[in-house]
N, C-alpha and C positions, 0 to 999 in steps of 0.2 A: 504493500500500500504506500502511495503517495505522502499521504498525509491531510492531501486535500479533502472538503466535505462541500459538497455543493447540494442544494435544495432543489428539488423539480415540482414546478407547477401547471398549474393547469385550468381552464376557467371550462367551470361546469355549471349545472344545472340550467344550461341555456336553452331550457326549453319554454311551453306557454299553454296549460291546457291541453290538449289533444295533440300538440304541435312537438316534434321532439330534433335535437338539435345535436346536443353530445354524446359520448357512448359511456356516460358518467361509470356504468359498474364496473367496465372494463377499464376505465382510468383510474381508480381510485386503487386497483391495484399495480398500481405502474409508479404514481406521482407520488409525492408524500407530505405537500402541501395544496390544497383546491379553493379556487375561488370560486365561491358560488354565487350566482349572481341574485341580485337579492329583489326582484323584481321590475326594474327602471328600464334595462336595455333588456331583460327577457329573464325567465324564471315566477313561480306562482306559488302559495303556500305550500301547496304539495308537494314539489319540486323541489324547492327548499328544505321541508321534511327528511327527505327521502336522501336524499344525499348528503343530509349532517349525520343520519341515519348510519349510513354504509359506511360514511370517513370516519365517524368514532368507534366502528366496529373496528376498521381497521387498522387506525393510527394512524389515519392521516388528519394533518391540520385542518383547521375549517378558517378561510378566511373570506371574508365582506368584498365583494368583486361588485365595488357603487360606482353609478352613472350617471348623466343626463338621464330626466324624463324624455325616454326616447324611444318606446316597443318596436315604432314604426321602422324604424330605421336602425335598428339594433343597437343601440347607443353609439354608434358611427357618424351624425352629424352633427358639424360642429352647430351648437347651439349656444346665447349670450343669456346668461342665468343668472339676475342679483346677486350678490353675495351673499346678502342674512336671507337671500331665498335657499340658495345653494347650501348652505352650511347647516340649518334645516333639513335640508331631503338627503346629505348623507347622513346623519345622526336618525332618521328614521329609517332608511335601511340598514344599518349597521342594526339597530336597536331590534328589528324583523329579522336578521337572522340572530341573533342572539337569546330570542325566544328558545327558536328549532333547535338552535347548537344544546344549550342547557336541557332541553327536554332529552336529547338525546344523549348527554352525560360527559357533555362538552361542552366547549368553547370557542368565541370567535377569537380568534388570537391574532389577528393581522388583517388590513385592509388595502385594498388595490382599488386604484379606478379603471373605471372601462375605456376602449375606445378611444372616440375623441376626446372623453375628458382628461383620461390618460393624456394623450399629444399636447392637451389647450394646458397643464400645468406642469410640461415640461419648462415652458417659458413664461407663462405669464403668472406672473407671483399678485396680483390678485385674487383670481379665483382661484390658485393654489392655498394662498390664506382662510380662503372659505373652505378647501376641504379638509385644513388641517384642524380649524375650527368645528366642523362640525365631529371628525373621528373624536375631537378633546371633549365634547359633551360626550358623546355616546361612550367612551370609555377613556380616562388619562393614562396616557402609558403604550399605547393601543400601537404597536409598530404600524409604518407605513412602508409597503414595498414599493417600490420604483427606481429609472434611471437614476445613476449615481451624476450629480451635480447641476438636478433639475431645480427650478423653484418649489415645486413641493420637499424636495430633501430640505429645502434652507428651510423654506416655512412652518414646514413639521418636525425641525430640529428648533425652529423659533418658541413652539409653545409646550416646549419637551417631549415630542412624541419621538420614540426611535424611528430609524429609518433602515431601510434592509436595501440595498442595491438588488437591480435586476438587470439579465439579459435576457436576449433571444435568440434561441435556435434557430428557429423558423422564420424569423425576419429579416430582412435586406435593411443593412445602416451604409449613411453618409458618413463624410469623411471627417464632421465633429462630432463622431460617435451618437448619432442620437437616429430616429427609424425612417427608413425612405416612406413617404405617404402612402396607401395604398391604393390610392388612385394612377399611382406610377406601374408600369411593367417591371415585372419583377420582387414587386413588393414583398411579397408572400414566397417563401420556398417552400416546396413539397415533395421535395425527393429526400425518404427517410434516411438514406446513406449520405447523401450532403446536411443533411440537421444534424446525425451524428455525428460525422467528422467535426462540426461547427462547434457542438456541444462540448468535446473534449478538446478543442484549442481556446474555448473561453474559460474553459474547468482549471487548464492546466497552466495555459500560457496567459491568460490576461487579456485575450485580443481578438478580433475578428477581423476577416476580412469583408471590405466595401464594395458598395456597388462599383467601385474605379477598380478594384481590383487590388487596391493596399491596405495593409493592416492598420486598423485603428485600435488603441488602449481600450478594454471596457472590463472594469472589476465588478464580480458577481457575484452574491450570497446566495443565490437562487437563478435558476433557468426558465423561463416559461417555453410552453408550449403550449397552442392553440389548438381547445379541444373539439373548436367547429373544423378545422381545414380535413381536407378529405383526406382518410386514411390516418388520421391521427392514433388509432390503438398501435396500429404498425408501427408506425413514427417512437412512440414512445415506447417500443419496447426497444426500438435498435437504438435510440436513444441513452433508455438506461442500462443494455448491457454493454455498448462502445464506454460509456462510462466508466463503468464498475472493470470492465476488463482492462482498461486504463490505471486502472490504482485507484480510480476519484470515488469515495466514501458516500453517495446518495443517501441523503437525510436532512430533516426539517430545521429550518431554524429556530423557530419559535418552539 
């Protein structure tokens, strides 16, 4: 063994009623942190249920995967959201899934945001402040995962919240380390051997390569992996065994 321990995630319960979206059972034995999403960009009580359900069976994390009020669009458009509106609606999803987590003999232990909002508080450190604000009502303490030297890292290191770095297997970065749009060609990778390979040069070496083709720095306590892109069981299994067959120690931060 390395020595290295890197987290693998995963955003689940992205389904909606009859609608179903991720292969949550078959993820939940693969990842060992999950973010579930907590009803704004997709996910319903039941959904949420059901997958705090199977993550506390099995040891995996449960964390708050909040968004724009956005079903229609999966929480993928960029949308412009007050602040003391915004800081508001994640402190109610956090606080909805933290009902399911407890009932099921867990806890929510970490928060992500989805989507665009993810992207919008990469840089804009005001409505990063609203989500840092609203995680700090719904729980003090409450880590927040995200790119390492986004506004939300400053801002949620502003009102004491931990912060967790993240990278991505599955996504294509520019060359100041942060995610090509997905409106771009290319955006999304979906060749499990290319995620893989990806997965243990961020685990081991620090670094990714961009869409130009040169390596960029990116330190990460955690990997995600995207549990709508197609083929993603597969993905995540050649994932965490190029891992584990690598030395790299797959396990939770929180």
């Amino acid at each position: 063994m390395t020595g290295i321990v890197i987290d693998l995630n995963a955003d689940l319960g992205e389904g909606f009623g009859r609608w179903t979206l991720t292969d949550d059972e078959a993820l939940l034995s693969l990842v060992t942190s999950a973010n579930v999403a907590c009803g704004f960009h997709a996910g319903d009580p039941a959904t949420m249920r059901r997958v705090c359900d199977i993550a506390a069976e099995r040891g995996v994390r449960i964390g708050a995967q909040v968004s724009y009020r956005d079903l229609a669009g999966f929480g993928r458009r960029a949308m412009d959201v007050p602040a003391d509106e915004l800081a508001d609606e994640i402190t109610y999803q956090i606080g909805s899934l933290q009902v399911f987590a407890r009932a099921a003999g867990a806890a929510v232990t970490y928060v992500k945001p989805h989507g665009a909002l993810y992207n919008r508080v990469v840089a804009d450190p005001e409505q990063a402040a609203a989500v840092a604000a609203g995680v700090r009502l719904a729980a003090p303490g409450l880590p927040v995962l995200c790119l390492p030297g986004s506004a939300i890292h400053v801002q949620a290191a502003r009102v004491g919240l931990p912060t967790v770095d993240e990278a991505f297997a599955d996504r294509a970065y520019t060359t100041t380390g942060t995610l090509v749009p997905r409106s771009k060609p290319g955006a999304v990778i979906t060749d499990p051997l290319q995620v893989a390979r990806r997965a243990v040069t961020l685990a081991r070496e620090r670094r990714v390569t961009t869409v130009n083709g040169e390596f960029v720095a990116v330190r990460a306590r955690s990997l995600c992996l995207h549990g709508d892109t197609p083929g993603a069981v597969e993905m995540a299994k050649q994932v965490r065994a190029a891992l584990e067959a690598a030395g790299v120690r797959v396990e939770a931060f929180a």
